[in-house]
C-alpha positions in Angstrom: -111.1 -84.3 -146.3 -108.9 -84.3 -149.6 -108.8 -87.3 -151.4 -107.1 -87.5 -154.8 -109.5 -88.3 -157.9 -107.7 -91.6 -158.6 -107.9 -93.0 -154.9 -111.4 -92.0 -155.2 -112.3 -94.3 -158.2 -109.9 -97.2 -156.9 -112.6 -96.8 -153.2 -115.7 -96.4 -155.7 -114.6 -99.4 -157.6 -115.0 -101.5 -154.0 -118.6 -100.5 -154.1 -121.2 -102.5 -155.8 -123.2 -100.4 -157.1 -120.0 -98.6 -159.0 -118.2 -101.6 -159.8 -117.2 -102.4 -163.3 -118.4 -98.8 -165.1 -117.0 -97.6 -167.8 -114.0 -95.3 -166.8 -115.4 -92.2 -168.0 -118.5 -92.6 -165.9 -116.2 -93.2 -163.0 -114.1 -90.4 -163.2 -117.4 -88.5 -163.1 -118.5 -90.0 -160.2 -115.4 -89.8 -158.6 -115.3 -85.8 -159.3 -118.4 -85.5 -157.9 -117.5 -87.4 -154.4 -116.4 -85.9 -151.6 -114.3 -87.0 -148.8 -115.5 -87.0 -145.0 -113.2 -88.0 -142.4 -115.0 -90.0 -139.1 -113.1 -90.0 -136.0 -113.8 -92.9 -133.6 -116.9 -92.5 -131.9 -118.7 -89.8 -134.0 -122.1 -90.2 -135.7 -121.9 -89.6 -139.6 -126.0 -89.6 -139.1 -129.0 -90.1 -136.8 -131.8 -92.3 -137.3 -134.4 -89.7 -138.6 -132.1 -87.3 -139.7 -133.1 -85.8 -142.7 -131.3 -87.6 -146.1 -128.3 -86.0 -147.4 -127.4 -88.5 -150.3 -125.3 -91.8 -150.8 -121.8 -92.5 -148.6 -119.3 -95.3 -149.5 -116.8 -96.6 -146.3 -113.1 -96.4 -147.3 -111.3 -97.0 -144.4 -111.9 -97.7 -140.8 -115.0 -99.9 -139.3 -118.4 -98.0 -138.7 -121.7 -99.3 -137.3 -125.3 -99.4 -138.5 -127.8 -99.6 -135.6 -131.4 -98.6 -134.7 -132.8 -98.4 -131.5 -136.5 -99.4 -129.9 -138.5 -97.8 -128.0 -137.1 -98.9 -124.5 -133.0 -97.8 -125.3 -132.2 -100.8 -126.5 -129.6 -100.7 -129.4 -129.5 -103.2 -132.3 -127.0 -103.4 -134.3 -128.0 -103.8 -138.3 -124.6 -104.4 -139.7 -121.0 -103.9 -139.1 -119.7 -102.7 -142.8 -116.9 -103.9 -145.0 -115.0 -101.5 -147.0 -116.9 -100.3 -150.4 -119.9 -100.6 -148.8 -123.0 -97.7 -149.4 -124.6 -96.5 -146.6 -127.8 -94.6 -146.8 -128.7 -95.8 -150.3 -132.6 -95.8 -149.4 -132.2 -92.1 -150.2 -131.6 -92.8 -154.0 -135.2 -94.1 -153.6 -136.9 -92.5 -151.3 -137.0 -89.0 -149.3 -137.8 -90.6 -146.0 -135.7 -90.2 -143.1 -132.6 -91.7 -142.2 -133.6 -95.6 -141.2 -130.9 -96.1 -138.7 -127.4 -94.6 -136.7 -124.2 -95.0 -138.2 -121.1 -94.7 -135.8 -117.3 -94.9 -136.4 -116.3 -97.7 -134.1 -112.8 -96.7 -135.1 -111.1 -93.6 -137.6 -113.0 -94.1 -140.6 -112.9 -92.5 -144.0 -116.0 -92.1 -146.4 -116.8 -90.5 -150.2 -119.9 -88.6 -149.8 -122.4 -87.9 -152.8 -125.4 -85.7 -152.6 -128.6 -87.3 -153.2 -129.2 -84.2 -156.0 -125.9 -85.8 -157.6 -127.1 -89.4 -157.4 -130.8 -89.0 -158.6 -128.7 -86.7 -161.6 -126.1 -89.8 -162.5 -128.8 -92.3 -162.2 -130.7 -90.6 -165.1 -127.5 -90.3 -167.3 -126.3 -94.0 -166.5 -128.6 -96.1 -167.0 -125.9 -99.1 -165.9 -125.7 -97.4 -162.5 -129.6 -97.5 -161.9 -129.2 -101.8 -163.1 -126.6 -102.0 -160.2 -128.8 -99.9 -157.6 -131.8 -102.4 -158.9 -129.8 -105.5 -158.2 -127.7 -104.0 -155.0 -131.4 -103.6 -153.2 -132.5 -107.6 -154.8 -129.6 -108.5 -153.0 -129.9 -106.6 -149.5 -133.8 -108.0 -149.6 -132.8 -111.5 -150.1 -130.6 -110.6 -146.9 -133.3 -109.3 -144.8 -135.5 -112.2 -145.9 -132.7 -114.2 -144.5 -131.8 -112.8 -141.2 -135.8 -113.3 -140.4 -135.8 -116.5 -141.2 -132.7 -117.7 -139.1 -134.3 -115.1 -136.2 -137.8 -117.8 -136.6 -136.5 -120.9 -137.0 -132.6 -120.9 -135.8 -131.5 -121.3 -132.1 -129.0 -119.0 -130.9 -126.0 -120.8 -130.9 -127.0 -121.8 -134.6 -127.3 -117.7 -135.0 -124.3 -116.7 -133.4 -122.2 -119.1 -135.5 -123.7 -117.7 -138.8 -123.1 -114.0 -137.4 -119.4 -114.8 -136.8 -119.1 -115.8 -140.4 -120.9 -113.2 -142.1 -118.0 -111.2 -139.8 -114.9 -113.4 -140.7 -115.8 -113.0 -144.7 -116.4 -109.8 -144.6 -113.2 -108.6 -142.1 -111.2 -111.2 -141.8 -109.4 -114.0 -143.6 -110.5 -117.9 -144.4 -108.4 -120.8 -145.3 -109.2 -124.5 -145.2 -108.3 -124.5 -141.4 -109.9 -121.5 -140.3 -112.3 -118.5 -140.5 -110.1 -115.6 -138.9 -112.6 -112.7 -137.8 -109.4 -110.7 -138.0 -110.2 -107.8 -135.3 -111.7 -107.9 -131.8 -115.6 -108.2 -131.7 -116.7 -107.7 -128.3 -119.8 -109.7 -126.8 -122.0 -106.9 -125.9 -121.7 -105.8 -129.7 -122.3 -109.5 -130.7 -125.1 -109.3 -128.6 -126.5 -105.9 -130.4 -126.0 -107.5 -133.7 -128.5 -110.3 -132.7 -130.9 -109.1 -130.2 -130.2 -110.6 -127.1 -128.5 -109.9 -124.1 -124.7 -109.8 -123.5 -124.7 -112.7 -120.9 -126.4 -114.8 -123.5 -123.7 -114.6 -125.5 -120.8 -114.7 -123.2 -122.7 -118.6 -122.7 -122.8 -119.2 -126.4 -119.6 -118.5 -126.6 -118.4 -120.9 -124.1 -120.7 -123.9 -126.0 -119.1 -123.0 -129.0 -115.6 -123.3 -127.5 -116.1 -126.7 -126.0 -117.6 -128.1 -128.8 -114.2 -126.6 -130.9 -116.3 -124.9 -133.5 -114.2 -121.8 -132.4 -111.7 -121.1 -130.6 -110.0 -117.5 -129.1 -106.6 -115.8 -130.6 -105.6 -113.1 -129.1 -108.9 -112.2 -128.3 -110.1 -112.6 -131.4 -112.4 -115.5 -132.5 -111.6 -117.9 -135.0 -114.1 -120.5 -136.6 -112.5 -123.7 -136.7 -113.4 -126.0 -139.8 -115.5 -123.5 -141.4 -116.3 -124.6 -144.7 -119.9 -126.1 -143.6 -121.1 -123.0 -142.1 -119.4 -120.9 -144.8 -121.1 -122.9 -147.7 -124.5 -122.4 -145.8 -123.9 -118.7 -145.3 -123.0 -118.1 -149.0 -125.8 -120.3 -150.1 -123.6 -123.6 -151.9 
């Protein structure tokens, strides 16, 4: 997939750990990125497939799931655009950790790990913002088990919807738009549990007006509590 050199830094600029280099290091980078086009339903890679280096989503929605030993999937993450996926290979050789899937036509800048582990020794400001992008994904992890021990699953669902309306949707005073459909048997991925679980959830949460439906798509009314807890105010 051709993507021009300057769309390429504008979409590396979105990640984290490529934000705010200098623009010579990032017209590097960017020449060094190439474009791979996901249709809808394909795998960009297997949970233990062998590492191939860093991706960045562009466009499009993808998901990041692993599953047990019984079939069951669980869904890790939904992305937002900018985000890396399969950094663990910039520090380790170890197999792919989990499955990512377009869930709808996606775009992606691929770099090789050879390429990374090569611009991480010549940019010493890129291996500060790989340090501080895995702080940050750690605090995360601490956090999701935390809300897994001691949250119920109403408490749960809310926070999931939020962390999903700030990352795809759009917030105002009034509401937290998720701004696309989310159906309850993803929902259900994302937290563990089973899809009838959440259907019920769903229904507390709607008569108790902490959300309500659009056009199928959820909407968290008066969100500023659980937005302020999610972000950590």
């Amino acid at each position: 997939m051709n993507i021009a050199d300057k769309q390429k830094r504008k979409y590396l600029s979105a990640c984290p750990l490529f934000s705010d280099l200098k623009k010579d290091v990032a017209q590097r980078i960017a020449g060094r990125a190439r474009g791979v086009f996901l249709p809808r339903g394909q795998v960009l890679f297997h949970e233990g497939d062998p590492s191939d280096g860093l991706y960045v989503l562009c466009t499009g929605l993808v998901r990041v799931s692993i599953v047990n030993t019984d079939g069951d999937v669980l869904t890790l993450a939904v992305p937002e655009h900018g985000a890396p996926l399969g950094e663990m290979t910039l520090v380790s050789p170890d197999p792919r950790s989990a499955t990512v899937t377009a869930l709808e036509d996606s775009s992606l800048l691929h770099l090789e790990t050879g390429t990374m582990i090569a611009l991480l020794a010549e940019e010493p400001a890129l291996a500060a913002h790989l340090i501080q992008f895995l702080s940050q994904r750690l605090r995360e992890s601490n956090e999701t088990l935390q809300n897994f021990a001691f949250e119920n699953l109403s408490q749960r669902l809310l926070q999931k919807l939020a962390e999903l309306g700030l990352k795809h949707g759009t917030l105002n005073e009034e509401v937290l738009d998720l701004g696309r459909k989310f159906s309850q048997s993803a929902l259900a991925e994302m937290l563990g549990v089973t899809r009838e679980a959440i259907n019920k959830q769903l229904k507390l949460l709607q008569d108790q007006s902490k959300i309500r439906m659009r056009k199928g798509i959820i909407q968290i009314a008066s969100p500023a509590d659980i937005v302020k807890k999610k972000l950590g105010h």
